[in-house]
VEXDREN-2710 file (C-alpha; in Angstrom, 1 decimal):
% VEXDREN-2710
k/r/px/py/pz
1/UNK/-43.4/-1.7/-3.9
2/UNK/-40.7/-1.0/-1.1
3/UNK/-37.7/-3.0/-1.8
4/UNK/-36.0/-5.6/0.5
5/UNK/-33.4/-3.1/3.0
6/UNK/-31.0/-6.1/1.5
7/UNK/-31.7/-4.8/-2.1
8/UNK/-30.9/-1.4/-1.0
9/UNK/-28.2/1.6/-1.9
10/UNK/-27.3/1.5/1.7
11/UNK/-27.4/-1.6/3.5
12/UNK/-28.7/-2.0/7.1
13/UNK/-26.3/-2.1/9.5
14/UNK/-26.3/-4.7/12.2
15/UNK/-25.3/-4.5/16.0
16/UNK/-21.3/-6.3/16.2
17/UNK/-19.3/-7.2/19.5
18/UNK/-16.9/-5.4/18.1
19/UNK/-19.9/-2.3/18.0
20/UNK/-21.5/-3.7/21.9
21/UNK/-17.4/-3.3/22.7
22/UNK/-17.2/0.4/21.9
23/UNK/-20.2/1.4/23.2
24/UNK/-19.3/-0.1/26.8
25/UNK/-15.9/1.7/26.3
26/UNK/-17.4/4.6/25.8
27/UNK/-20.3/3.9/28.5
28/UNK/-17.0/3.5/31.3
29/UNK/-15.3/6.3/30.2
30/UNK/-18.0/8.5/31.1
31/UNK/-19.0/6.8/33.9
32/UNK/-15.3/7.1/35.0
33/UNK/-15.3/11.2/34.5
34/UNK/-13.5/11.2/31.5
35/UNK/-14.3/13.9/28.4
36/UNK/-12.9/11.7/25.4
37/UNK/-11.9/8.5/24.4
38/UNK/-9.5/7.5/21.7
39/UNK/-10.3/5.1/19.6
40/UNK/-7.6/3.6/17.3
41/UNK/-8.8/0.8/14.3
42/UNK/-7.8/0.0/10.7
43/UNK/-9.7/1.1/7.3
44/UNK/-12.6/-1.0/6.3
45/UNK/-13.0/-2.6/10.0
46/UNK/-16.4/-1.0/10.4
47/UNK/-15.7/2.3/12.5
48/UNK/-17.8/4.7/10.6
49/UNK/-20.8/2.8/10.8
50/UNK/-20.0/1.9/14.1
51/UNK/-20.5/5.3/15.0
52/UNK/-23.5/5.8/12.8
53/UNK/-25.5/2.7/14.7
54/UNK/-24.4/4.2/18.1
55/UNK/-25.7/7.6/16.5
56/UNK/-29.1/6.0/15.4
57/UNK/-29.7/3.2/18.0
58/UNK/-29.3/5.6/21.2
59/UNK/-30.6/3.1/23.4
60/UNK/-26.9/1.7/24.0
61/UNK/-26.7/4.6/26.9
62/UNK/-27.8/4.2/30.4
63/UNK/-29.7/8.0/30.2
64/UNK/-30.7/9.9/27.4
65/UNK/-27.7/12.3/25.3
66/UNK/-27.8/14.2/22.5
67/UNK/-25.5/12.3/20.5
68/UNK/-23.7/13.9/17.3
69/UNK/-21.1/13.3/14.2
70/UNK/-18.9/15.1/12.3
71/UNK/-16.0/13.9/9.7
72/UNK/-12.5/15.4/9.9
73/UNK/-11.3/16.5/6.4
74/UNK/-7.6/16.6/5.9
75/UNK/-6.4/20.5/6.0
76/UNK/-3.8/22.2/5.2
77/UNK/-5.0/25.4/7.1
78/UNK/-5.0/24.3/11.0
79/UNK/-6.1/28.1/12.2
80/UNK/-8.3/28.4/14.5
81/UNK/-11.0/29.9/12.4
82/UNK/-10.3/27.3/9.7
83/UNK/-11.0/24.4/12.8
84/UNK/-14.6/26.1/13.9
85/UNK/-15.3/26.7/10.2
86/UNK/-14.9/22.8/9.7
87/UNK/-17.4/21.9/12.6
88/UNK/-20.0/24.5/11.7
89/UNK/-20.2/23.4/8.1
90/UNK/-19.9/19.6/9.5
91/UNK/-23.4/20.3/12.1
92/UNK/-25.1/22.4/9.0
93/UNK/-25.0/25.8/11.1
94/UNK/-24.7/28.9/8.8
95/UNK/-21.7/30.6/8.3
96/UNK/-20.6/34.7/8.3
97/UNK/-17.4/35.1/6.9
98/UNK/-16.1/37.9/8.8
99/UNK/-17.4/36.3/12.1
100/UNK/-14.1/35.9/14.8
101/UNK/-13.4/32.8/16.9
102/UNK/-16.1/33.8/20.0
103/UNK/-18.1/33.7/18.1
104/UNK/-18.1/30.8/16.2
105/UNK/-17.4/28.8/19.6
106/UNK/-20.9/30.1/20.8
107/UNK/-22.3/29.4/17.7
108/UNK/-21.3/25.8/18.5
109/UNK/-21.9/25.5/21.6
110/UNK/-25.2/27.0/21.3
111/UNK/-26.0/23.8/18.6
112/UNK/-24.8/21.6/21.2
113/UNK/-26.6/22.7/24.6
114/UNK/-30.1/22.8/22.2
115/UNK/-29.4/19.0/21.1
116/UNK/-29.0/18.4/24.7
117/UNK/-32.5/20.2/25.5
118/UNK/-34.0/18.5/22.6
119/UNK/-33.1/15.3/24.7
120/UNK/-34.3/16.5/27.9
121/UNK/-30.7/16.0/28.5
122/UNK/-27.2/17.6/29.7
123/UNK/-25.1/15.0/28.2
124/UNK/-23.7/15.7/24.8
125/UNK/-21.6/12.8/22.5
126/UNK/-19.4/13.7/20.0
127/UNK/-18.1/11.3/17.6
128/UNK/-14.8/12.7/15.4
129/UNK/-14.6/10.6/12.5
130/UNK/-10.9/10.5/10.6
131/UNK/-9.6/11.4/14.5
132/UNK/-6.5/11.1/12.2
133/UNK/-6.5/14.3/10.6
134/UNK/-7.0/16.6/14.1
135/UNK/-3.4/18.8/14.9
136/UNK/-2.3/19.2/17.5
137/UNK/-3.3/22.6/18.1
138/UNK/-7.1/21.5/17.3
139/UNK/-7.4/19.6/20.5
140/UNK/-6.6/23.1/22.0
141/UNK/-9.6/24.4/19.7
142/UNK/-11.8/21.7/21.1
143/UNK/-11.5/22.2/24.7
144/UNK/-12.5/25.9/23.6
145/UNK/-15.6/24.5/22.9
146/UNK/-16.2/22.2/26.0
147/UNK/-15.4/25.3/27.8
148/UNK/-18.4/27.0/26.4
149/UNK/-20.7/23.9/26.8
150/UNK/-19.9/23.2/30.5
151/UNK/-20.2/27.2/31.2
152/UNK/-23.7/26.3/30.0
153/UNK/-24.5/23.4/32.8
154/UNK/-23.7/20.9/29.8
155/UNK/-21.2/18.2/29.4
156/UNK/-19.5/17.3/26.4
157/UNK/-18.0/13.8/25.7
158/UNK/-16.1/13.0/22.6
159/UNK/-15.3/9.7/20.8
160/UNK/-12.1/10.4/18.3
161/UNK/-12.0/7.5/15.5
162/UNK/-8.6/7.6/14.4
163/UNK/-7.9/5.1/11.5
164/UNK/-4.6/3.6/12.2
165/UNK/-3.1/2.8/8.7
166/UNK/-3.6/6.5/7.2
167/UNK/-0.5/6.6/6.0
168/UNK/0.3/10.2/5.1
169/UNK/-1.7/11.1/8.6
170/UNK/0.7/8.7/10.5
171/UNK/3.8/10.3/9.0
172/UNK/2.6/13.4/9.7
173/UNK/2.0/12.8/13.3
174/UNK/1.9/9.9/15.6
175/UNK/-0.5/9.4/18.7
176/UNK/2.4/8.9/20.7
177/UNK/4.2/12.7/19.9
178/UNK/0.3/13.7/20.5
179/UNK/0.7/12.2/23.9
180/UNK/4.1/13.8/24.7
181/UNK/3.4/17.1/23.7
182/UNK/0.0/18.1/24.5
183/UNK/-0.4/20.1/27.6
184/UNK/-1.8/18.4/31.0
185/UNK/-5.5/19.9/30.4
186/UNK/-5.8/18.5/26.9
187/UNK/-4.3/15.1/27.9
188/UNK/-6.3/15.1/31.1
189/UNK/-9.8/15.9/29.2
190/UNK/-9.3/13.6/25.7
191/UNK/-6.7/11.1/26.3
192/UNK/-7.5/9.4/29.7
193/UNK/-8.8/6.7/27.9
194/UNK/-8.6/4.4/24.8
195/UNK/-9.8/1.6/23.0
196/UNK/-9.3/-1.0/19.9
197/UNK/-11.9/-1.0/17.4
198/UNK/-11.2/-4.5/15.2
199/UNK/-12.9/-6.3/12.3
200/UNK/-14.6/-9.7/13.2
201/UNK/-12.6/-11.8/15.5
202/UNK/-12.9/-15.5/15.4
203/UNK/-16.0/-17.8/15.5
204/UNK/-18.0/-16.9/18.5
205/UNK/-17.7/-13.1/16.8
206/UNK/-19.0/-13.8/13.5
207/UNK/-21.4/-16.1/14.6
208/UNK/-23.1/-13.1/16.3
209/UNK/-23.2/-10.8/13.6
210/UNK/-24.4/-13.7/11.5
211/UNK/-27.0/-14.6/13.9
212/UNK/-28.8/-10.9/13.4
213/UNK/-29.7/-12.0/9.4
214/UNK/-31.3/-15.0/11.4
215/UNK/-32.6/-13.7/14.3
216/UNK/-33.2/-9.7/14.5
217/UNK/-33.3/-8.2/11.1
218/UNK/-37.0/-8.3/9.7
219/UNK/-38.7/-7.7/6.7
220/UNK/-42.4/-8.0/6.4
221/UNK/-42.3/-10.2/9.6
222/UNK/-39.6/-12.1/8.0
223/UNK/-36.1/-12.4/9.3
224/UNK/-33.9/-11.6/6.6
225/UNK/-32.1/-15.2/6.5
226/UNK/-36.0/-16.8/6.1
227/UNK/-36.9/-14.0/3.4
228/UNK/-34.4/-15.3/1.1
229/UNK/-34.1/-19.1/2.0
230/UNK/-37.5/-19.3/3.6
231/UNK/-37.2/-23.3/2.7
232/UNK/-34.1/-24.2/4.4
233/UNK/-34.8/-21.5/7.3
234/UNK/-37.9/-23.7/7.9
235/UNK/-36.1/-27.3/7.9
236/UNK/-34.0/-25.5/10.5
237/UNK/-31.2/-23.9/8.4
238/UNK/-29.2/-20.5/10.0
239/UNK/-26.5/-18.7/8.7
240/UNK/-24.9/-18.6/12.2
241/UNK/-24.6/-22.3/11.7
242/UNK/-21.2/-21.6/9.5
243/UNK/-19.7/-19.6/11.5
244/UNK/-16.7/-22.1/11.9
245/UNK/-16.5/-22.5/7.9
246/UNK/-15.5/-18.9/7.6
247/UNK/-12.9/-19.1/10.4
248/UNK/-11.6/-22.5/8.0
249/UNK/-11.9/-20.6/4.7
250/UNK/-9.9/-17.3/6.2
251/UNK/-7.5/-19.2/7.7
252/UNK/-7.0/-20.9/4.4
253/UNK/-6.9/-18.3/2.5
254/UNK/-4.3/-16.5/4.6
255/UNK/-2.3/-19.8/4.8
256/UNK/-2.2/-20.1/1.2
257/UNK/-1.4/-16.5/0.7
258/UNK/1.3/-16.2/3.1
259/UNK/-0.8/-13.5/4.9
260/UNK/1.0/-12.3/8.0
261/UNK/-0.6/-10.1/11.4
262/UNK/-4.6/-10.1/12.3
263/UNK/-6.8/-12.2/10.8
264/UNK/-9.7/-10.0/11.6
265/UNK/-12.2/-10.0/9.0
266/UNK/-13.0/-6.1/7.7
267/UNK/-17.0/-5.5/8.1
268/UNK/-16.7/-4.5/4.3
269/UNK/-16.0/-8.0/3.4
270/UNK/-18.3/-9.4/5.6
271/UNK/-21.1/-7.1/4.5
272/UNK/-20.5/-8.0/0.4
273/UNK/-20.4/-11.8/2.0
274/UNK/-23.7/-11.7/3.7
275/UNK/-25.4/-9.8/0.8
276/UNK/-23.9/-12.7/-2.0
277/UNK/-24.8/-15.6/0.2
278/UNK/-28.5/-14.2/1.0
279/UNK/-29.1/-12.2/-2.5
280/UNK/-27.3/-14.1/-4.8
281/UNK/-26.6/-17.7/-3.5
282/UNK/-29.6/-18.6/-1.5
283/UNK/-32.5/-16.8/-3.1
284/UNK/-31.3/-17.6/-7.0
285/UNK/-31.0/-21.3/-5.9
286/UNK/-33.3/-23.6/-6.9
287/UNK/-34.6/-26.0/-3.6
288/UNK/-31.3/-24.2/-1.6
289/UNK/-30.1/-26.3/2.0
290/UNK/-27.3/-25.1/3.5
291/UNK/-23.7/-23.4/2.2
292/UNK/-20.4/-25.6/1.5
293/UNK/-17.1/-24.7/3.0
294/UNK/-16.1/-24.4/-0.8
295/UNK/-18.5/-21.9/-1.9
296/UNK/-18.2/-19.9/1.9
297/UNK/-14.2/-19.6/1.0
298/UNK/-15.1/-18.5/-2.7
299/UNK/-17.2/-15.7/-1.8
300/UNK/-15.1/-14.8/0.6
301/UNK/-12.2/-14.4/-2.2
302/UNK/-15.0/-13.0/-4.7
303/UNK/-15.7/-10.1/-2.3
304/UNK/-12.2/-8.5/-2.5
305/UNK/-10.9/-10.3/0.7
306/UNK/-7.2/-11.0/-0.6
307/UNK/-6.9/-7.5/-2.2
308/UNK/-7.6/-5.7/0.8
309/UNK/-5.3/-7.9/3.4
310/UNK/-2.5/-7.8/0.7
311/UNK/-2.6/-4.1/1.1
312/UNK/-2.8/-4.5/5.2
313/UNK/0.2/-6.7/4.8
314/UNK/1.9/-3.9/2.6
315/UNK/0.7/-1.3/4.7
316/UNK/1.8/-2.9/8.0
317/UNK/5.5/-3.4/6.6
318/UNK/6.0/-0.2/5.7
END
C-alpha cells in the first residue's frame, strides 16, 4: 500500500510566492542578458527546496533548459583544482587524480553542453546552493567554466543561494567586499542582478501556500486538505480559510516574546504546521470542523517557532 506523500520521509514540496518570486527573478535576469543572479535569504526560509521545485517543476521557464544543482561545502583549500574537484564530485562525473585544471573544466563543461542537448536546448541553469561559502577567487574559477560552455554555442546562467545569517561565512567575507573587489568581468557576468528570497509574508502569502493542501496537491483524486478532513472539506471547510489566524497567532507570539525584525514565517515551520494540522489535528479528530485561533497559535509554538526566531533575534544582534 503506497503511503499518503503527507506520511512520507520527504514531504512534497508546494509552489510559494515567495518560490513564483524567484523564478520571475531569475526569468528577467536572463531575459535582460545577465549570467548570474545573487540571491540573499535567511536559514530555514525555504531556499533549498526552492531550488529543488524550480529543478523538478521546469515548466516555470519560457523555453526548455537543462537546469542543474550543486551544494557548496565550506573549504579550507580554495585552489583551483580543489574548486573543479568540488563540482565534479557535486554533478557525479568521475574523477583522475592527477588530472590538471583544462581538463577538469572540459570535463564540466562537457556535462553541461550534454544536459543542454538532452533538452534540445542551449540554455544551461545552475543553481549554487550555500552561495556563502564561494571565495573570491572561485568566481574567477567559474567564469573558467562559462568560458568553455559558451566556446561550445551554450549559455550558462547561475543562481547563487547565499544564506545571509551564516555566521562564520559572513565574518569571513561580506557580499559587499565581494562587490568591491572583484574584477569588472566577474561583476559584470554574476552580480548584475539580485534578489530577496523570504519566509511567508503576511496573509495573502500564506493563504496561497495554504490554498495548494486545498486546491492542487492530490492523492488518489483527493486533495490533500479533503484526504484528511474529507467531512469538513465537504461542508465547505479550507485550510486557506485561516490564513488571517496565523498572521494573529505570530503576531502574538512575537508580541509576547518581545521578538524584534521580520516576521516572516520560515517554510520549516510552516511545513511541521501543515503536517500537525492535516496528520495529526484533522484526521485523529473525531467529526473535525474547522481550527481555533487557539490551537493554530499552539501548533505554531509546538513546531519550534519561538526557538528558531529567538535565535534570528540573537543572530541579527550580533
Amino acid at each position: 500500500m503506497i503511503a499518503h506523500p503527507m506520511l512520507r520521509d520527504a514531504r512534497p514540496l508546494i509552489a510559494t510566492r515567495c518560490i513564483e518570486g524567484l523564478a520571475e527573478a531569475i526569468k528577467i535576469a536572463i531575459e535582460d542578458g545577465h549570467q548570474g543572479i545573487q540571491v540573499q535569504g535567511r536559514s530555514r526560509d525555504g531556499k533549498t527546496k526552492a531550488a529543488i521545485y524550480l529543478q523538478t517543476h521546469p515548466s516555470w521557464l519560457d523555453d526548455s533548459a537543462y537546469i542543474f544543482r550543486i551544494t557548496m561545502p565550506r573549504r579550507s583549500n580554495h585552489s583551483d583544482t580543489a574548486f573543479y574537484k568540488t563540482i565534479q564530485s557535486e554533478l557525479g562525473l568521475s574523477q583522475h587524480s592527477h588530472s590538471g585544471s583544462v581538463n577538469r573544466i572540459r570535463q564540466i563543461s562537457d556535462r553541461i553542453i550534454a544536459g543542454c542537448l538532452g533538452q534540445e536546448s542551449t540554455q544551461a541553469v545552475l543553481f549554487v546552493d550555500e552561495a556563502q561559502q564561494l571565495s573570491d577567487d572561485d568566481f574567477e574559477y567559474l567564469t573558467n567554466i562559462d568560458n568553455a560552455v559558451t566556446d561550445g554555442g551554450f549559455r550558462l546562467f547561475c543562481v547563487f543561494i547565499h544564506q545571509s545569517d551564516d555566521t562564520k561565512a559572513e565574518k569571513r567575507k561580506k557580499r559587499s567586499s565581494l562587490v568591491n573587489n572583484l574584477p569588472p568581468h566577474v561583476i559584470g557576468r554574476f552580480f548584475m542582478a539580485s534578489h530577496t528570497f523570504s519566509g511567508l509574508r503576511g496573509a495573502a502569502d500564506i493563504s496561497h501556500a495554504l490554498d495548494q493542501y486545498d486546491s492542487r496537491l492530490r492523492f488518489e483524486g483527493k486533495t490533500f486538505t479533503e484526504f484528511f478532513a474529507g467531512q469538513a472539506f465537504a461542508s465547505g471547510w479550507r485550510l486557506a480559510s485561516h490564513a488571517n489566524d496565523f498572521v494573529s497567532a505570530i503576531s502574538a507570539i512575537r508580541k509576547r516574546s518581545n521578538l524584534k525584525g521580520s516576521g516572516d514565517l520560515a517554510m520549516k515551520i510552516f511545513d511541521v504546521v501543515c503536517y500537525r494540522l492535516l496528520v495529526r489535528v484533522a484526521a485523529e479528530t473525531p467529526n473535525f470542523a474547522g481550527l481555533s485561533k487557539e490551537l493554530i497559535e499552539k501548533v505554531i509554538l509546538d513546531s519550534g517557532y519561538l526557538l528558531l526566531e529567538v535565535a534570528r533575534q540573537r543572530q541579527a544582534a550580533a
